[in-house]
N, C-alpha and C positions, 0 to 999 in steps of 0.2 A: 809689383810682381804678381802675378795671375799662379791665382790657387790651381792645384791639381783638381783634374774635375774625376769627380768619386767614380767608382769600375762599379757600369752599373749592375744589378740586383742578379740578371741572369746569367751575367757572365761568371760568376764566383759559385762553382759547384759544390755542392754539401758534399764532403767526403764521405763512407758507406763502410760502416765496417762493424756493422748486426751481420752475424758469418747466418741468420737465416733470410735474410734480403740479400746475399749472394747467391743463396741456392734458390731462390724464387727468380732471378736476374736468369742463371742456369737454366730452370725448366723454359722462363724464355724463349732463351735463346737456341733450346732445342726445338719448342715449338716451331720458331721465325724460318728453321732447315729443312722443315719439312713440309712448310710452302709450297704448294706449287708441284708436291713430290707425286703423284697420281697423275697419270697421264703425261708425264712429262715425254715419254720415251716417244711417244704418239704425237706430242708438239715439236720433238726435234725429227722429226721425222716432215714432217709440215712445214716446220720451218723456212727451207728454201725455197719452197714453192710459194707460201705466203709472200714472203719478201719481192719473189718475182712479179707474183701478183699486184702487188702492192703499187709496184713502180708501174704498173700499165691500169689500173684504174682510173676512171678517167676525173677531171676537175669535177666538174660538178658534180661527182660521188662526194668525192672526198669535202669538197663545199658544203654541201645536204646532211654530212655525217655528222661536221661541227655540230651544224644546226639541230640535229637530231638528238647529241648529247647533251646540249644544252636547256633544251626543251627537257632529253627523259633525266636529266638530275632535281630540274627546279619541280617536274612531278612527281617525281619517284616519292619522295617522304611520303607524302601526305596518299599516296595509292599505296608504299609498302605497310603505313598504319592502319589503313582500310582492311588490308588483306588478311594482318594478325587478326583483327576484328571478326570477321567472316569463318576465319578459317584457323584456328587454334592451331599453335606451333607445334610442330611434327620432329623438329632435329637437322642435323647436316643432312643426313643421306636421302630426308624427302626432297630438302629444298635443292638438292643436286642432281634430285633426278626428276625433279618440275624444270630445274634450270637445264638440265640433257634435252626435255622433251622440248621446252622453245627454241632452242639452238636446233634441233632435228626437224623442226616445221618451218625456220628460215633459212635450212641451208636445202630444202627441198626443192623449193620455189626460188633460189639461184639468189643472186643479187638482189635483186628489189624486196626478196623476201627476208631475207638475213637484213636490209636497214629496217624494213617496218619490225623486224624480231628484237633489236636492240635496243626501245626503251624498256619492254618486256620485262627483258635480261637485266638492265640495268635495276627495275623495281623488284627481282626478286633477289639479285644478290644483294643487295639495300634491307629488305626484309631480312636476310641471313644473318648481317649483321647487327642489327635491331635484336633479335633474338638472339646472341650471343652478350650484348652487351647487357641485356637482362640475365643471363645467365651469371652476369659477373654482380649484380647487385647494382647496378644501375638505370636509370631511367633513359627509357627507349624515348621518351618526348623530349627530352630536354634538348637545349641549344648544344650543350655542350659535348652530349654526345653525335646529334647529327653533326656538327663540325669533325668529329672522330671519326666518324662514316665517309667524310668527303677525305679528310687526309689517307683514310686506307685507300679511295681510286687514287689516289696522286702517286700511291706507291707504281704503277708503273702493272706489268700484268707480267703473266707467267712465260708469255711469251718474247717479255723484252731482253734484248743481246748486255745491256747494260749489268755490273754488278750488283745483283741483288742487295744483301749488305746496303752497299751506296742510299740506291732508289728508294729502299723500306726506310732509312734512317732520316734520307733527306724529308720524305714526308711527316716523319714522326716530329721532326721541327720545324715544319712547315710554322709560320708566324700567321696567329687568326685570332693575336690581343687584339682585341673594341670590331674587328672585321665581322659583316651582317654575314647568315647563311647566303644570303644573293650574290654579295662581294668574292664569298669564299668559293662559291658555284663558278662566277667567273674566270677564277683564277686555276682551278682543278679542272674545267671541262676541259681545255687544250691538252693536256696530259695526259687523263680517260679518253679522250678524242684519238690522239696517236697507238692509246694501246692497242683500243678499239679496230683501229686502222687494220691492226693485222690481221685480227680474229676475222673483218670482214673476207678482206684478199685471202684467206685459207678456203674459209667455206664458199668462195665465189670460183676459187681454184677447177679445174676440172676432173672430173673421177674423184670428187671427195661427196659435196652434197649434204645430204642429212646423215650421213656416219660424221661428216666432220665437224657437221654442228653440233650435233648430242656429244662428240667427246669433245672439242672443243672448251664447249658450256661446261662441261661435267670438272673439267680442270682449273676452268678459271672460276668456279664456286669453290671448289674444293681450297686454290689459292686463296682469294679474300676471305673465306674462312675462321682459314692458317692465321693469317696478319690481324683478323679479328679478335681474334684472342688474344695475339702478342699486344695488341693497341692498347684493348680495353682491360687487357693483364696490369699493362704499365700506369694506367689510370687508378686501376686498383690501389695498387702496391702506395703509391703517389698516396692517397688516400687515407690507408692503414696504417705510413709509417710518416707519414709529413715531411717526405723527401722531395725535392723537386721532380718533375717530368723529364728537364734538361739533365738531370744526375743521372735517374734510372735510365734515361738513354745511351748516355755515355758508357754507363756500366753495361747496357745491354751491346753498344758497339766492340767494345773490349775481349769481353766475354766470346762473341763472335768470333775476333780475330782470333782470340786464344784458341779457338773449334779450327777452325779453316787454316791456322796459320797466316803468316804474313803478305800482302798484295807482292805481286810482283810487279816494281816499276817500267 
């Protein structure tokens, strides 16, 4: 007779019930709602025009874009470390309005400027999160936090139609046990690559330009942020109380529903 094979390690969630890691779980999950909230009214506004956009860009945009994320992710670290180096950390609202002004000088110069604009873009919101996760008492070199910076792009961008919730959650479990930064770059650039997708088709739009690039930028800083905090909140928390990652997500998913109410099927 063949033994039961044991439920393995991650699947069996530490139950939570220190009622002050329910109200850290809470600030959370208030954080995770206000995502994204800045400039939102100015991307649903965009929105259908980006989408339009989007479907008439031609192949070899959308080809060269892969190519171009891919490229500004395996740089970005090693230019966003250069950049703290150079230039001593300022806060959200410098780094959102250095990330406005690149978004405003590649949606000037149209499409070809907006793809040369978006490694840019990718190494400073890269830096943002770098300095946040210092903020939380962690190290901005370590493996473990650049693997945290790739799962926040996986999260999807401010502008995606998909459930928020879903897309932030799905990246927060994103699996990158024994996986290199390289492997993990692989697997995130497709994902940053589609969000990216639409940021470009807005600002390639007509009658938008460098107004849509500076707010454009301006919201999707402000977004990964947001999710920068919740990531390397829950890294924290994991830390302080020797709960697992997979628990305090669960709890932070819950928590969510319990704010928003139940999905509608």
């Amino acid at each position: 007779m063949t033994a039961p094979t044991p439920a393995r390690q991650q699947d069996i969630l530490q139950p939570i019930t220190d009622p002050s890691v329910h109200d850290a779980v809470d600030r959370l999950a208030r954080q995770y709602q206000r995502a994204g909230g800045v400039g939102m009214e100015f991307l649903n506004m965009v929105g259908g025009s980006a989408e339009s956009a989007l479907r008439r860009l031609p192949d070899v945009v959308t080809r060269r874009l892969d190519r171009v994320v891919m490229r500004g992710l395996e740089n970005a670290f090693d230019a966003a470390g250069r950049s703290r180096v150079m230039l001593l950390d300022r806060g959200d609202w410098f780094n959102r309005l250095v990330t406005s002004a690149s978004g405003a000088a590649g949606g000037l110069a149209g499409l070809p400027g907006a793809l040369v604009e978006l490694p840019l873009t990718i190494t400073l919101l890269l830096r943002s999160m770098l300095e946040i996760a210092e903020e939380h008492g962690l190290d901005p070199e370590s493996d473990e936090v650049r693997r945290e910076c790739l799962r926040i792009f996986a999260a999807g961008g401010p502008m995606a139609q998909d459930d928020g919730v879903d897309t932030g959650l799905l990246a927060a479990r994103l699996t990158i046990t024994g996986q290199t930064i390289q492997g993990l770059i692989a697997r995130v650039a497709p994902r940053l690559s589609a969000t990216l997708a639409q940021k470009l088709a807005a600002q390639a739009a007509p009658l938008f330009g460098a107004v849509a690039g500076a707010s454009i930028n301006f919201t999707f800083a402000s977004y990964y942020q947001q999710l920068a905090r919740v990531h390397f909140g829950l890294m924290r928390l994991s830390q302080e109380t020797g709960l697992t990652r997979e628990s305090l997500t669960e709890a932070l998913e819950l928590r969510l529903n319990q704010i928003n109410g139940p999905r509608r099927g």
